[in-house]
C-alpha positions in Angstrom: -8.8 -7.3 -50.0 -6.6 -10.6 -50.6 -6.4 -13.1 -47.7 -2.6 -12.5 -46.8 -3.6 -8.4 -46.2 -6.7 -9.2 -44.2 -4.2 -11.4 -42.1 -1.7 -8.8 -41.6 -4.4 -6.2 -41.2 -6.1 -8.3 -38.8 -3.1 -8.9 -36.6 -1.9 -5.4 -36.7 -5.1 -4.1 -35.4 -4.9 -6.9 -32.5 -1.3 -4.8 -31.7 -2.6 -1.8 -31.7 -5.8 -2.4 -29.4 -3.0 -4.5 -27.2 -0.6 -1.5 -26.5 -3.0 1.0 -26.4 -4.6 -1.0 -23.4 -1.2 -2.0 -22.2 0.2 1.5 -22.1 -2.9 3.1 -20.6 -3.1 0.9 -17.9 -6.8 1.0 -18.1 -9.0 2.7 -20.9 -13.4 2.6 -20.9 -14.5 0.4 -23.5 -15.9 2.7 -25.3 -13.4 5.1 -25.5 -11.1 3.2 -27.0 -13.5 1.7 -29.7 -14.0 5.3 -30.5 -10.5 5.4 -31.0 -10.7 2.5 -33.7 -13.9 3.0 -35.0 -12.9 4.1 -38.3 -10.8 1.1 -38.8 -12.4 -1.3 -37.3 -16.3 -2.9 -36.8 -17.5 -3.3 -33.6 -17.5 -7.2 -34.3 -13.6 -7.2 -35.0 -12.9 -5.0 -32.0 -14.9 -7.2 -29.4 -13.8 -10.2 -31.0 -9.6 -8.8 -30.1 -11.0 -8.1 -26.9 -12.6 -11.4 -26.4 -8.7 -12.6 -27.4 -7.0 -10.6 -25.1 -9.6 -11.6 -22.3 -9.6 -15.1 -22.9 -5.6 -14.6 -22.7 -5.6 -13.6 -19.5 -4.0 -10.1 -20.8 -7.1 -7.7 -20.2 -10.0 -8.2 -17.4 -13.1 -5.9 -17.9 -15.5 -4.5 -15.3 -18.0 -3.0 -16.1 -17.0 -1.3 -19.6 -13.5 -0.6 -17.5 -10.6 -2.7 -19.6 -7.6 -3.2 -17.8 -4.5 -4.6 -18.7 -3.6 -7.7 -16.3 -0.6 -9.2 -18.9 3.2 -8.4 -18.5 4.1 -5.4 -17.7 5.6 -2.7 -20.1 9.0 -2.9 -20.6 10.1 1.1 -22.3 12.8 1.0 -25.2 15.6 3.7 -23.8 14.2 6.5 -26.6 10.9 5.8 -24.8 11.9 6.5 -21.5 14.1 9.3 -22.4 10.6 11.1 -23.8 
């Protein structure tokens, strides 16, 4: 894989783990790496949790993440669903 696709796959993948977590609320750890473990290593998922830690957008107790950033703002299709 080239440099510019492991770039945009890289910050895709930081997206999705973000607004899983975000709209969830909270989510186990593990769970959700379960949910990415075909796409992604375990290293590249705790290093975009380490991100959004460090960001102030996720806290984690025990294996409990739990998203502390801004709060969801729905599109109007979103809430119409």
């Amino acid at each position: 894989m080239d440099r510019n696709k492991q770039v945009n796959f890289l910050l895709a993948s930081i997206q999705a783990v973000t607004l899983t977590i975000r709209r969830l609320g909270e989510v186990p750890g593990g769970h959700l790496y379960a949910q990415f473990m075909g796409v992604l290593d375990l290293q590249t998922y705790e290093r975009i949790i380490g991100i959004l830690k460090a960001g102030g957008h996720v806290s984690e107790r025990g294996h409990l993440l739990t998203w502390t950033g801004p709060a969801m703002v729905e599109s109007p299709v979103e809430q119409a669903a």
